[in-house]
Chimera marker file (.cmm) of the C-alpha trace (Angstrom):
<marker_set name="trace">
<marker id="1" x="15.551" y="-12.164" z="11.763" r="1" g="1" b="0" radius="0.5"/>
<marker id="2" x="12.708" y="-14.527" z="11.381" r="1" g="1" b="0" radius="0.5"/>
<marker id="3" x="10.622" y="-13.901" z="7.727" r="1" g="1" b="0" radius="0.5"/>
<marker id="4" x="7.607" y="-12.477" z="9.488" r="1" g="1" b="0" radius="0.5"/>
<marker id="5" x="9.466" y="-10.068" z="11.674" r="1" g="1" b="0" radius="0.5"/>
<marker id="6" x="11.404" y="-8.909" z="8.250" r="1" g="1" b="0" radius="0.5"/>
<marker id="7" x="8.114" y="-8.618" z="5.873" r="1" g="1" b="0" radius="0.5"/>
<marker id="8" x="7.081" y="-6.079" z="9.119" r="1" g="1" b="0" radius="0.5"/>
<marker id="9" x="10.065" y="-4.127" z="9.331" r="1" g="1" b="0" radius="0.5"/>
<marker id="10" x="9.488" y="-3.826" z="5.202" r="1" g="1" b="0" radius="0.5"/>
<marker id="11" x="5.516" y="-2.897" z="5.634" r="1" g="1" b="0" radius="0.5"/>
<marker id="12" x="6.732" y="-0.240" z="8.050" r="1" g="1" b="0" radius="0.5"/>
<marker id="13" x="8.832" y="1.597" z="6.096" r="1" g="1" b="0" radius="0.5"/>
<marker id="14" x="6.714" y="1.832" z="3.184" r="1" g="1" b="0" radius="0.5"/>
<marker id="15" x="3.710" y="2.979" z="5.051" r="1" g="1" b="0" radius="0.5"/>
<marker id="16" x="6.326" y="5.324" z="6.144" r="1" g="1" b="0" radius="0.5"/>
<marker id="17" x="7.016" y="6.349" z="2.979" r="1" g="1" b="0" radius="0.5"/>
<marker id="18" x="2.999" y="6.356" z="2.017" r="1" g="1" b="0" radius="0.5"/>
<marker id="19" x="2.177" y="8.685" z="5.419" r="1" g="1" b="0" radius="0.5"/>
<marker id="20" x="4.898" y="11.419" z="4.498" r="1" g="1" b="0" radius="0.5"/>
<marker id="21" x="3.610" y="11.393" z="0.503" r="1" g="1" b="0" radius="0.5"/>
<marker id="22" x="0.296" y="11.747" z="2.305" r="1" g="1" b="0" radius="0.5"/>
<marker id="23" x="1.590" y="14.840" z="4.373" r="1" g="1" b="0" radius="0.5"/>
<marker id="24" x="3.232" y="16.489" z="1.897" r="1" g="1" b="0" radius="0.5"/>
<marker id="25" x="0.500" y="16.203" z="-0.455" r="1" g="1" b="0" radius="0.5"/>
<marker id="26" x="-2.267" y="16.835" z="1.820" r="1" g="1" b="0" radius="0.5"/>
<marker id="27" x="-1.699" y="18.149" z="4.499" r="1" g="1" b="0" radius="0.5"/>
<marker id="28" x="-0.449" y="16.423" z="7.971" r="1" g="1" b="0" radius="0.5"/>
<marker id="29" x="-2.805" y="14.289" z="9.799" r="1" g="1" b="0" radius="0.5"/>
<marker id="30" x="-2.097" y="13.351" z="13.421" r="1" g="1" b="0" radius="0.5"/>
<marker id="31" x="-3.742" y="9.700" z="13.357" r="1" g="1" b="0" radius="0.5"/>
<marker id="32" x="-1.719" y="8.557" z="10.382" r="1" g="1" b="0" radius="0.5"/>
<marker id="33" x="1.261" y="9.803" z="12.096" r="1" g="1" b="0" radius="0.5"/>
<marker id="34" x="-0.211" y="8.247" z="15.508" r="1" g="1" b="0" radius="0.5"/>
<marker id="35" x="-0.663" y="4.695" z="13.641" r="1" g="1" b="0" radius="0.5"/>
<marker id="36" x="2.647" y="5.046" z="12.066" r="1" g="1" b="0" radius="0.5"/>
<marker id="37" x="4.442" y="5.203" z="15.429" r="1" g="1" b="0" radius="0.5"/>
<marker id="38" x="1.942" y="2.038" z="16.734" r="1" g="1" b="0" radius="0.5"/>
<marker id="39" x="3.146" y="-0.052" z="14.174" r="1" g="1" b="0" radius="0.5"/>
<marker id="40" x="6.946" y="0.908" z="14.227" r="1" g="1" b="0" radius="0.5"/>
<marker id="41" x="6.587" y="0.076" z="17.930" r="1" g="1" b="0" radius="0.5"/>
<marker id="42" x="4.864" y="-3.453" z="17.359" r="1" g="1" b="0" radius="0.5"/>
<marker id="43" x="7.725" y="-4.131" z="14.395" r="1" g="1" b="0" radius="0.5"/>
<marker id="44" x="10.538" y="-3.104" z="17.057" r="1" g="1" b="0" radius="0.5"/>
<marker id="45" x="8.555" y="-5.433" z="19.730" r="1" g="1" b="0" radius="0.5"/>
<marker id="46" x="8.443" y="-8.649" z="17.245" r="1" g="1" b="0" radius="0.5"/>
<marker id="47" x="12.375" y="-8.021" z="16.459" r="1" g="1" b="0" radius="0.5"/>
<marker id="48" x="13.189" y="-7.558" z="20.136" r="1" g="1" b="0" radius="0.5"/>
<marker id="49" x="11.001" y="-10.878" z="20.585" r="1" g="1" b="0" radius="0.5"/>
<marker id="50" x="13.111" y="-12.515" z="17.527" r="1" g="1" b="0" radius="0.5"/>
<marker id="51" x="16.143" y="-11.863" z="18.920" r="1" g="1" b="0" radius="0.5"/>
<marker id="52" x="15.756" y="-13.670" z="22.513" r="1" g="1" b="0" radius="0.5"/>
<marker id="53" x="14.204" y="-16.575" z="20.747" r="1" g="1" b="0" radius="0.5"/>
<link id1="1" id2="2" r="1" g="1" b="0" radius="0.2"/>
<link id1="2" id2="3" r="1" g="1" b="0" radius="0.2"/>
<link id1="3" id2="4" r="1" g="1" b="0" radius="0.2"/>
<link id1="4" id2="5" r="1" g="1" b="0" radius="0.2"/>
<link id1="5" id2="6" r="1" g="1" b="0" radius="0.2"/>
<link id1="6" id2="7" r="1" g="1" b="0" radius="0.2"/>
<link id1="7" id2="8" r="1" g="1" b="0" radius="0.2"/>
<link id1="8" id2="9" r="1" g="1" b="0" radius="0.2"/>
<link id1="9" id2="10" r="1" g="1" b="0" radius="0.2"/>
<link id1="10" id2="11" r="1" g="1" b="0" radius="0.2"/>
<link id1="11" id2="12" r="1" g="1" b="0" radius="0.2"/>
<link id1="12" id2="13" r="1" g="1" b="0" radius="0.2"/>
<link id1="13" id2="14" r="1" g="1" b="0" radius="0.2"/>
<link id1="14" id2="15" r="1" g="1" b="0" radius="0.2"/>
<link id1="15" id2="16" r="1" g="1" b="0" radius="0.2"/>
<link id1="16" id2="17" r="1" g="1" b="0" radius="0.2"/>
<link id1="17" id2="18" r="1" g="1" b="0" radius="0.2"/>
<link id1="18" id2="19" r="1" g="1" b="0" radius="0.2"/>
<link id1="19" id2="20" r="1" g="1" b="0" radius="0.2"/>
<link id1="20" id2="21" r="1" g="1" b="0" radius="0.2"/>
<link id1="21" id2="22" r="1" g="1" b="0" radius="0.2"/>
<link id1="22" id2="23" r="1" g="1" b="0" radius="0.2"/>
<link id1="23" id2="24" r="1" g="1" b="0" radius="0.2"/>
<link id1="24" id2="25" r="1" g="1" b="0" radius="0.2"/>
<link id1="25" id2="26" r="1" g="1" b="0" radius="0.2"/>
<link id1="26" id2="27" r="1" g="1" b="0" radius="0.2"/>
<link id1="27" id2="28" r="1" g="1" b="0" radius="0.2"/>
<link id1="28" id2="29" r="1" g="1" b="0" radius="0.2"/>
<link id1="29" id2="30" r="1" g="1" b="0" radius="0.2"/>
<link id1="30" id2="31" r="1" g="1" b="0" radius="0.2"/>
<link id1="31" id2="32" r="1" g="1" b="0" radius="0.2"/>
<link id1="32" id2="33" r="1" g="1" b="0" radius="0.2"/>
<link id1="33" id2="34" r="1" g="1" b="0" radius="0.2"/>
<link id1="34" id2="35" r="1" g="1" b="0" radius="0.2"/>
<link id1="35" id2="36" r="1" g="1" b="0" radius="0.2"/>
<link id1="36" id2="37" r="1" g="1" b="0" radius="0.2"/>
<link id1="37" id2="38" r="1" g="1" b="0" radius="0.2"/>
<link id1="38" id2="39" r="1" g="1" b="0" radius="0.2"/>
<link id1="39" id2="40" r="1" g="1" b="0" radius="0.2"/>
<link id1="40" id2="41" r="1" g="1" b="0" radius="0.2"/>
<link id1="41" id2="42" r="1" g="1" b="0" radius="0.2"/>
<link id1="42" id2="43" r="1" g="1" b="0" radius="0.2"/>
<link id1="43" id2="44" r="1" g="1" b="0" radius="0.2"/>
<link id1="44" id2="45" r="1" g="1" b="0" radius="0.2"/>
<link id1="45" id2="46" r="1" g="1" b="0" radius="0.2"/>
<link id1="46" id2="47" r="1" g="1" b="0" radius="0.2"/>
<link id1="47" id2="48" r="1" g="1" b="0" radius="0.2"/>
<link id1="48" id2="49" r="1" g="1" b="0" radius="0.2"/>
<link id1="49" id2="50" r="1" g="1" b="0" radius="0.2"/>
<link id1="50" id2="51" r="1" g="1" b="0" radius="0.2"/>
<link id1="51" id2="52" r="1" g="1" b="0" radius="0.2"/>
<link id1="52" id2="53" r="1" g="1" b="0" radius="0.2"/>
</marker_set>
């Protein structure tokens, strides 16, 4: 896994980590969640796009 594609995979998972702090704290909010799900899709697209490379 290219550099890139692995500082992603590690930005995902800690915004993970920041949206269910947020939820817990706060309360739930369906756009973090909704962003949170964009961007785990876009890190599993770039790693899919690794890979064939």
């Amino acid at each position: 896994m290219p550099g890139s594609t692995k500082a992603m995979a590690a930005l995902t998972v800690v915004v993970l980590v920041v949206v269910t702090a947020y939820t817990v704290t706060i309360g739930s909010d369906g756009w973090l969640w909704f962003g949170w799900v964009l961007l785990g899709l876009l890190t599993l697209g770039m790693s899919v796009a690794a890979r064939r490379t």
